[in-house]
C-alpha positions as CSV (number, residue, x, y, z in Angstrom):
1,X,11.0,-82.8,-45.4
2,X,8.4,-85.7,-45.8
3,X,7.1,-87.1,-42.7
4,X,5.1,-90.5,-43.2
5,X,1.4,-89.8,-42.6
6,X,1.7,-93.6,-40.2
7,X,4.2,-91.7,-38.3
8,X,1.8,-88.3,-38.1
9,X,-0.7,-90.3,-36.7
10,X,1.1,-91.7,-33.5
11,X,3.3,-88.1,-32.6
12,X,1.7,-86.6,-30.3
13,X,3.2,-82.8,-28.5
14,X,5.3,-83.6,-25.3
15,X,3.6,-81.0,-23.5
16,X,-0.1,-81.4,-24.2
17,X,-0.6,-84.7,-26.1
18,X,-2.6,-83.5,-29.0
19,X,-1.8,-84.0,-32.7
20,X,0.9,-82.9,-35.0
21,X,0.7,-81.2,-37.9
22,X,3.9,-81.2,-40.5
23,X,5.2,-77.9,-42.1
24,X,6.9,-79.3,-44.7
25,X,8.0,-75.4,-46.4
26,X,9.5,-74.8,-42.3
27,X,10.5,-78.0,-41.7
28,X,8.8,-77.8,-38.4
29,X,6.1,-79.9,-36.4
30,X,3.5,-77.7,-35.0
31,X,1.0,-78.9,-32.0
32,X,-2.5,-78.8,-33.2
33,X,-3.9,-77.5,-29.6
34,X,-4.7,-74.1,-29.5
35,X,-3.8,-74.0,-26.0
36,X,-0.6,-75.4,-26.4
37,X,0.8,-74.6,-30.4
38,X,4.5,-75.5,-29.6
39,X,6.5,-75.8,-32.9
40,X,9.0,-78.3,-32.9
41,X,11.7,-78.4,-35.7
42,X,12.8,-80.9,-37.8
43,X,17.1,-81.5,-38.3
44,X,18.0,-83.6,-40.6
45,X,15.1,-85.6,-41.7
46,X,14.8,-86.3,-37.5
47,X,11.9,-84.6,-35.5
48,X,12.8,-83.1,-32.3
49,X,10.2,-83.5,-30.2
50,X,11.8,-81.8,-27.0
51,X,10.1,-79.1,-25.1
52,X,12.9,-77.3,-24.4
53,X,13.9,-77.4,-28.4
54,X,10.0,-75.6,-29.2
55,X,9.5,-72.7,-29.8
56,X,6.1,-70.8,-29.3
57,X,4.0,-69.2,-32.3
């Protein structure tokens, strides 16, 4: 999975707003708050960037 860095920089976490980082080896999104930290996977290329789809840490 290769996620643009131009995308990167505008996802933001549905819950909290803050950052994402890619986990390219996982295929998973992970929210850079430490508050927050929702991982949100990746299927097919496609981020799913649904609370209800993250899982916590």
């Amino acid at each position: 999975m290769k996620i643009d860095d131009w995308l990167l920089e505008i996802l933001a976490c549905p819950a909290c707003k803050s950052p994402l980082r890619a986990d390219s080896e996982a295929e998973e999104l992970t929210c850079t708050s430490s508050a927050c930290g929702l991982v949100y996977p990746v299927r097919d290329d496609i981020p799913v960037l649904l609370v209800d789809e993250a899982r916590k840490p």
